[in-house]
N, C-alpha and C positions, 0 to 999 in steps of 0.2 A: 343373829342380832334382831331383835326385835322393831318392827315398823312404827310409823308414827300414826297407823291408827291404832295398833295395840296398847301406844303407850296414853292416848287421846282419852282413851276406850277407859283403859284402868283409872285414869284419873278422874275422870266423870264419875264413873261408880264409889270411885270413894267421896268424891265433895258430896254428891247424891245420901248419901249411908251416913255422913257426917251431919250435916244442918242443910235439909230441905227446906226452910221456912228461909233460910239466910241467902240460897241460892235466888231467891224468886227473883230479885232484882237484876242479879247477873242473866238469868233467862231473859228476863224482858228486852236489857239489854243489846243482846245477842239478836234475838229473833225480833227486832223493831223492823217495821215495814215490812213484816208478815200477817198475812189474815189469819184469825184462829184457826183453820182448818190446815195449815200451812204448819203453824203453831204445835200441831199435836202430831 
């Protein structure tokens, strides 16, 4: 049975591979109240 960062992991990769430009907000979201060097 596959774990929950395998399935994390797979999912990421496809919204990633589907619409980058559409992600950016969800990223910003995610990672607020991190410095860019945190960020990347």
């Amino acid at each position: 049975m596959p774990n929950f960062d395998s399935i994390f992991n797979a999912f990421v990769t496809i919204l990633v591979t589907i619409d980058p430009p559409g992600l950016a907000a969800i990223f910003l979201a995610v990672t607020r109240g991190l410095n860019q060097q945190q960020r990347r």
